[in-house]
FIKE-881973 format. One record per residue (C-alpha): residue in one letter; x, y, z; residue number from 1. Coordinates in steps of 0.2 Angstrom, whole numbers. Example, Ala and Ser with C-alpha at 12.3 -4.5 7.8 and 13.67 -1.06 7.14 Angstrom:
% residues 2
{rest:A; X:62; Y:-22; Z:39; nr:1}
{rest:S; X:68; Y:-5; Z:36; nr:2}
END
This chain:
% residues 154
{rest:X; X:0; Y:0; Z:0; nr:1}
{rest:X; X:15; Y:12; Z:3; nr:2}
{rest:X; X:24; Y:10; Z:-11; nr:3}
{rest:X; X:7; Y:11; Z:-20; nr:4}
{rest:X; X:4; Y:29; Z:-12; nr:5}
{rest:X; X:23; Y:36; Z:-12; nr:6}
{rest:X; X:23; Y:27; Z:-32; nr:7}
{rest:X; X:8; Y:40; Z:-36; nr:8}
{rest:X; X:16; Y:56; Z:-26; nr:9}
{rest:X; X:12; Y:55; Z:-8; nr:10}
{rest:X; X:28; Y:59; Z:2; nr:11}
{rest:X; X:32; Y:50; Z:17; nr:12}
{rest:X; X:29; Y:64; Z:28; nr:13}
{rest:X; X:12; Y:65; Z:19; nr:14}
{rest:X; X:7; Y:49; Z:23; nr:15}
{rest:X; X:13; Y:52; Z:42; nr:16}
{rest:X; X:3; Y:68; Z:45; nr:17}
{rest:X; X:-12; Y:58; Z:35; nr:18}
{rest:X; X:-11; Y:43; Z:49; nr:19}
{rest:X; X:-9; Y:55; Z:63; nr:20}
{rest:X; X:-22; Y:66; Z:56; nr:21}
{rest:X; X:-33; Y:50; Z:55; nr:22}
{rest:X; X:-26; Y:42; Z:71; nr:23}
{rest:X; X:-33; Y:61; Z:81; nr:24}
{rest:X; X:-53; Y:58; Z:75; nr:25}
{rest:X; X:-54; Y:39; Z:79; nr:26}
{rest:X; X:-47; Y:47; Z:97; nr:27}
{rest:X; X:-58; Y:61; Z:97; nr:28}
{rest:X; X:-72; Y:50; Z:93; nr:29}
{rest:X; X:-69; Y:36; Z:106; nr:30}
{rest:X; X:-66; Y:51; Z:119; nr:31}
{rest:X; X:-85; Y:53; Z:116; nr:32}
{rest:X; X:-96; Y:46; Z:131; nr:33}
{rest:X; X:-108; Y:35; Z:121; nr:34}
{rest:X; X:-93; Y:30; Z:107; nr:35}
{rest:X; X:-85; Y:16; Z:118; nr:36}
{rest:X; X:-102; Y:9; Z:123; nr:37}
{rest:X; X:-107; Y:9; Z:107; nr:38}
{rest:X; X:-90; Y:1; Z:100; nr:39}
{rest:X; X:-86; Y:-9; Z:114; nr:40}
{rest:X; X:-98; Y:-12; Z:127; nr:41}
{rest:X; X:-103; Y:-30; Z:126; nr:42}
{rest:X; X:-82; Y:-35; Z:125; nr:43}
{rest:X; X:-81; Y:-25; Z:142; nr:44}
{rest:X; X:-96; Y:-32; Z:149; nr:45}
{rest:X; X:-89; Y:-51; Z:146; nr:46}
{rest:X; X:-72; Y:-45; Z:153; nr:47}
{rest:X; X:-82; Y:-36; Z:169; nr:48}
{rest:X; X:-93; Y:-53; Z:170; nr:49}
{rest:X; X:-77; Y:-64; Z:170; nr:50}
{rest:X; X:-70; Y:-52; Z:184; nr:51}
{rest:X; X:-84; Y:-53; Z:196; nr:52}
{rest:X; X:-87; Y:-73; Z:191; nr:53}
{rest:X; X:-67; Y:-75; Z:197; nr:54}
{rest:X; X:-71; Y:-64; Z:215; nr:55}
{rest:X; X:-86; Y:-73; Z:221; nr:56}
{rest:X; X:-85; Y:-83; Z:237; nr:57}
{rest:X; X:-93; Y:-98; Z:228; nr:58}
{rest:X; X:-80; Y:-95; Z:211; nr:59}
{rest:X; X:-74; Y:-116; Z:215; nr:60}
{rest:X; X:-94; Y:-118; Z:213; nr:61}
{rest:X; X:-92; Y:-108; Z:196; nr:62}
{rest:X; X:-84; Y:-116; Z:181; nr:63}
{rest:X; X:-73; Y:-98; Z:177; nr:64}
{rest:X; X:-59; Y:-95; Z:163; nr:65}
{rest:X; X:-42; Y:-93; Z:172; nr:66}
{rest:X; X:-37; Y:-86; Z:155; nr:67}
{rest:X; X:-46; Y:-78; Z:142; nr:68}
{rest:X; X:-36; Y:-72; Z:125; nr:69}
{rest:X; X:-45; Y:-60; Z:113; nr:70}
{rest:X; X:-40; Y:-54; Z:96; nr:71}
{rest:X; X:-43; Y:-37; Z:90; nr:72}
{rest:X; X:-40; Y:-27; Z:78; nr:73}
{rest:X; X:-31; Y:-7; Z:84; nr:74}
{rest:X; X:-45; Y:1; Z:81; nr:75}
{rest:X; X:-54; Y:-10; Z:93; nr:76}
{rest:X; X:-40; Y:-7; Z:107; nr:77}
{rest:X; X:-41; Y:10; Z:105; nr:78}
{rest:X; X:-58; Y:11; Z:110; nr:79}
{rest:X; X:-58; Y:-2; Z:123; nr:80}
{rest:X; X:-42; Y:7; Z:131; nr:81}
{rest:X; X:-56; Y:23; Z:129; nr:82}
{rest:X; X:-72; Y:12; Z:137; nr:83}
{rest:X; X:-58; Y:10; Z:154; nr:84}
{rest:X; X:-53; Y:27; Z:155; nr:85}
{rest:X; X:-36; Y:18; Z:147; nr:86}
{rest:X; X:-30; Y:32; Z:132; nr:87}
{rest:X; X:-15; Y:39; Z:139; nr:88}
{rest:X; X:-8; Y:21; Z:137; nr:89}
{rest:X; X:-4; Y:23; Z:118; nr:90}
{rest:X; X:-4; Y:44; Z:118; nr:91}
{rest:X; X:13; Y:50; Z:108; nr:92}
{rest:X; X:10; Y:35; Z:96; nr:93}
{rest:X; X:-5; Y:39; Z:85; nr:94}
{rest:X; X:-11; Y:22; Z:84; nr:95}
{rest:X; X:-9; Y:6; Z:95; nr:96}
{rest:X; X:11; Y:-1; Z:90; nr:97}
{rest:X; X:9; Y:-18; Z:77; nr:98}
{rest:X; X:3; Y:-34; Z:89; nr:99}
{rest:X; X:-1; Y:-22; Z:102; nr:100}
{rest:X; X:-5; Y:-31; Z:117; nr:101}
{rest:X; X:-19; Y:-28; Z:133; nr:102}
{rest:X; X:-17; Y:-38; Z:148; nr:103}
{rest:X; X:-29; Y:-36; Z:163; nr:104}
{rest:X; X:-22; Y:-46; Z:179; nr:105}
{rest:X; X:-31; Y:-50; Z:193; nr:106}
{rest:X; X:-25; Y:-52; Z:208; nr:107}
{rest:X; X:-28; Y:-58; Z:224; nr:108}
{rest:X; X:-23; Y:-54; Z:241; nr:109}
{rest:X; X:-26; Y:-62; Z:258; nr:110}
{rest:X; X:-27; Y:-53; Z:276; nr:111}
{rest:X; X:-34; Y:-59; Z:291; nr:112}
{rest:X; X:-46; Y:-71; Z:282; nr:113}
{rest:X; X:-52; Y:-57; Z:272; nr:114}
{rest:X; X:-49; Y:-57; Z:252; nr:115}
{rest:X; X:-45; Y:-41; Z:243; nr:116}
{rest:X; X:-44; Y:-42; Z:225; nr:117}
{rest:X; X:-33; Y:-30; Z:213; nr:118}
{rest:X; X:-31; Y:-28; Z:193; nr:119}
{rest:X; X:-15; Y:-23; Z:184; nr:120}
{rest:X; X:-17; Y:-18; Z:168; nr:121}
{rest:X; X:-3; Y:-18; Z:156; nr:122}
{rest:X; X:-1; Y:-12; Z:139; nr:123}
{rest:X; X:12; Y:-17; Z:129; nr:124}
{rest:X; X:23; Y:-21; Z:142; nr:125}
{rest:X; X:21; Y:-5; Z:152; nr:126}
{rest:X; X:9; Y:-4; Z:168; nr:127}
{rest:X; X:-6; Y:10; Z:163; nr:128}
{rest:X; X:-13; Y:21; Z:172; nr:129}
{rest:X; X:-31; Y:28; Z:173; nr:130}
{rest:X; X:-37; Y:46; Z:167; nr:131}
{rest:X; X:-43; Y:52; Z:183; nr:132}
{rest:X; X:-32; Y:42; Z:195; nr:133}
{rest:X; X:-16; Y:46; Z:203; nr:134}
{rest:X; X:-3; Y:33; Z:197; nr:135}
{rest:X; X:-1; Y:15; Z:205; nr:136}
{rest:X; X:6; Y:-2; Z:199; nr:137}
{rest:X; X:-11; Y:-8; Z:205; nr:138}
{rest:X; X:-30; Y:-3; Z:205; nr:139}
{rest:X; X:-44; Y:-11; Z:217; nr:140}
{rest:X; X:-56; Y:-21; Z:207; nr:141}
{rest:X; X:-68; Y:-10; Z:212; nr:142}
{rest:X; X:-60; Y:5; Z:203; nr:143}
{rest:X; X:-58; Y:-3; Z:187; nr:144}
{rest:X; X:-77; Y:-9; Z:188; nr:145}
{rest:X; X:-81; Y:7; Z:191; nr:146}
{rest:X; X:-74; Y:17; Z:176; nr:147}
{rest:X; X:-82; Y:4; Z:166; nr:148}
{rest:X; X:-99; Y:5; Z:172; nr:149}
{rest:X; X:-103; Y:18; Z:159; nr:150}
{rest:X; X:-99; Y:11; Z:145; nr:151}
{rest:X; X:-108; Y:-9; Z:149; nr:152}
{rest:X; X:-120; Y:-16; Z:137; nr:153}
{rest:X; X:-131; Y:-26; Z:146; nr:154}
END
């Protein structure tokens, strides 16, 4: 497709600015309140529905994946990164990097008898953060099922 492009007169730069240019409206778009819902609201329901399955008392009861893998394409990261409150993960680049990866770990954490469940959430490697969240390596499971609430399909 480049050489295609840069064969009939598109510069390099041109074809940079053109991706960036596009990259900025899917963004703008996804950073609409209804846009994730609408793109991405069943996908984060599942993931919410797997997470509360996972922290019941009875979960041994509840056959429960203790891995789920999905493929997507960027455009569907970029507005499920959006749907969490995830976007700075991938702001400087444009578009999510080639094979861009998502992880959500849950983890658990026992005190006194009492369980305390946590999620890190890792793009690409690197630990992300939530918009409207001070930084940390790790979020209460309630926090993440919060900034998602919003943007469930039932």
């Amino acid at each position: 497709m480049l050489l295609i492009l840069t064969h009939i007169g598109i510069s390099d730069t041109d074809l940079k600015d053109l991706s960036n240019h596009v990259a900025w409206r899917l963004a703008h778009t996804y950073s609409q309140p209804s846009m994730p819902r609408l793109a991405v609201g069943r996908f984060i329901s599942i993931l919410r529905q797997n997470f509360q399955d996972a922290t019941r008392e009875d979960a041994s009861a509840v056959s429960h994946a203790k891995l789920l893998i999905f493929s997507a394409h960027d455009t569907t990261l970029m507005s499920t990164l959006h749907g969490w409150g995830l976007e700075k993960a991938y702001e400087g680049h444009g578009w999510p990097p080639y094979a861009a990866t998502l992880r959500f770990d849950l983890l658990k954490e026992t005190s006194k008898g009492i369980d305390a469940y946590h999620v890190r959430v890792i793009f690409d490697g690197r630990v992300v953060h939530f918009a409207d969240e001070p930084p940390r390596e790790v979020w209460p499971l309630d926090t993440l099922l919060r900034q998602a609430e919003e943007h469930v399909l039932a």
